[in-house]
N, C-alpha and C positions, 0 to 999 in steps of 0.2 A: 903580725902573725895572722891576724882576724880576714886579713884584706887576701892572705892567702889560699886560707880554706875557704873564702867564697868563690874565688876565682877556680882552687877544684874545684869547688861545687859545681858550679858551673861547665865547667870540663868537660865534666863526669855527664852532667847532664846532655849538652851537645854531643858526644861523645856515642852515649848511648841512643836517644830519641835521636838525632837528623837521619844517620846512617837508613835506621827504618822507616823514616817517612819518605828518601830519598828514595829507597830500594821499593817500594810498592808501587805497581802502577796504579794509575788513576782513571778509571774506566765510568764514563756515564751512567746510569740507569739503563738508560735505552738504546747502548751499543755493544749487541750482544756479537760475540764472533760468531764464525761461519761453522765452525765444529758445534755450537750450539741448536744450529740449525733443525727445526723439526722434520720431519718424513715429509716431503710433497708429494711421492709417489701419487697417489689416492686423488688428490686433487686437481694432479698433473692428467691422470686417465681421466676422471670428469669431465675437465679441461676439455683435451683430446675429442671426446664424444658428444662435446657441444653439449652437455650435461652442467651448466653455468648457475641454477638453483640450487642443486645437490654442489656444486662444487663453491658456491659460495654459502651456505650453510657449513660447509669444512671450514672454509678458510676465518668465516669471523672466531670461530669456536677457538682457533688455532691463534687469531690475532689478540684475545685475552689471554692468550698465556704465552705469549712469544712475541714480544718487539723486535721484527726483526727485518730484511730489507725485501727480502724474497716473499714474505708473508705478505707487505705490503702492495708489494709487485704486483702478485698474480689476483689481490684481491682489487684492485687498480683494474687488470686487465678483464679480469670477470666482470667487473660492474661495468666497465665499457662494454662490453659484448650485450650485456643486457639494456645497453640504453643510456644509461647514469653516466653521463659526462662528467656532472657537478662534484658527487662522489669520488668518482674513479682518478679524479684530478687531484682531488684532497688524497689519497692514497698513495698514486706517484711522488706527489711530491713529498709525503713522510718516510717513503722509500728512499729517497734521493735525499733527504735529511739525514737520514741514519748510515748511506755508503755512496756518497756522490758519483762516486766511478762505476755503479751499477750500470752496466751495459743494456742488459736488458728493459729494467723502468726509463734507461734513455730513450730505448726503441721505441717502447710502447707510448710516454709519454708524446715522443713526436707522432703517432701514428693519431692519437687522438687529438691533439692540434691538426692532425691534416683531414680528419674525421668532421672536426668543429670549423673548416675553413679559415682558421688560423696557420696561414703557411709561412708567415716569419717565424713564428716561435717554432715551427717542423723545422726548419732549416736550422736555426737554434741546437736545438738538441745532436739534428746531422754534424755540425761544425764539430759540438764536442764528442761526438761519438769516432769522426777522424781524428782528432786530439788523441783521444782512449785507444785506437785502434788505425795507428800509422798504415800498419802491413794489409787493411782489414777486416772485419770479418763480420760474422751472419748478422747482427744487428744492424749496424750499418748499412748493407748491402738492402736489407728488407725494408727499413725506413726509405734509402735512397727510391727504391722503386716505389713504393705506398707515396711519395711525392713525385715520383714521373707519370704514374698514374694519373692522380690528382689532376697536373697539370696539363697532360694530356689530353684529358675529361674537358676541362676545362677551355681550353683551346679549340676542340673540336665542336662543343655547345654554343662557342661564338660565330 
C-alpha cells in the first residue's frame, strides 16, 4: 500500500510541475524581441544629419536600458562613422550575438571590413547576406557595391 501512495505522490507531482516547466518558454537575459524594441526615430534623424555625437550619446543611454540588436546596430554604425573601428566591431558583433540573421549589422559589419581593408571577411558577410536574402535586397546590394568600389579603387591605384 506504502509503495502506492508514493508512486501517487509522485504522479501528482510530475503531473502538476513538468506540464509548467514544459509550457514556459525559456528566453535569455539578453534576447529581447523586436516588439520590445525602443524608438530609434531620434537617433535614426541624427543619424541622417551626420549628427553622429548627439546620436551616439542617444544610443549608449538607450544601450543601458535595452539589449537589443538594433540598438547595437546602429551604435556599431555611429562609432564607425566617427572613426572607432575597434568599438564599432565590438558592437556589430553583439548585434549579431543577439539576432544572427540581422541583415543590416551584416551590411554594415561588411562595410567596415572593406573600410579596414579586410576584404575576405566583406565577402564573408556578402555570402551570408545572399544566404538571408536569395531574391535580394538593399543590404546586400549596398555591401555588394561598397566592395566593387573598394576594389575598383583598388585596381586603378595599381
Amino acid at each position: 500500500m506504502f509503495k502506492y501512495a508514493i508512486f501517487g505522490a509522485a504522479s501528482l507531482c510530475a503531473a502538476t510541475i513538468l506540464p509548467a516547466a514544459i509550457a514556459l518558454p525559456a528566453f535569455a537575459v539578453d534576447n529581447m524581441e523586436t516588439t520590445d524594441a525602443p524608438d530609434l526615430t531620434s537617433v535614426r534623424a541624427k543619424i541622417d544629419a551626420k549628427d553622429y555625437t548627439g546620436a551616439l550619446a542617444e544610443l549608449r543611454g538607450l544601450a543601458e536600458d535595452h539589449q537589443q540588436a538594433d540598438v547595437y546596430n546602429l551604435l556599431g554604425f555611429t562609432l564607425r562613422k566617427t572613426g572607432d573601428f575597434q568599438t564599432s566591431l565590438t558592437y556589430y558583433t553583439k548585434a549579431l550575438e543577439l539576432q544572427p540573421d540581422h541583415k543590416g549589422a551584416r551590411e554594415y559589419l561588411g562595410e567596415l571590413y572593406v573600410e579596414t581593408g579586410n576584404m575576405d571577411k566583406a565577402k564573408e558577410q556578402l555570402a551570408t547576406l545572399k544566404q538571408l536574402c536569395p531574391s535580394g535586397c538593399e543590404e546586400l546590394e549596398d555591401l555588394q557595391k561598397a566592395i566593387d568600389v573598394k576594389t575598383a579603387d583598388a585596381k586603378a591605384s595599381n
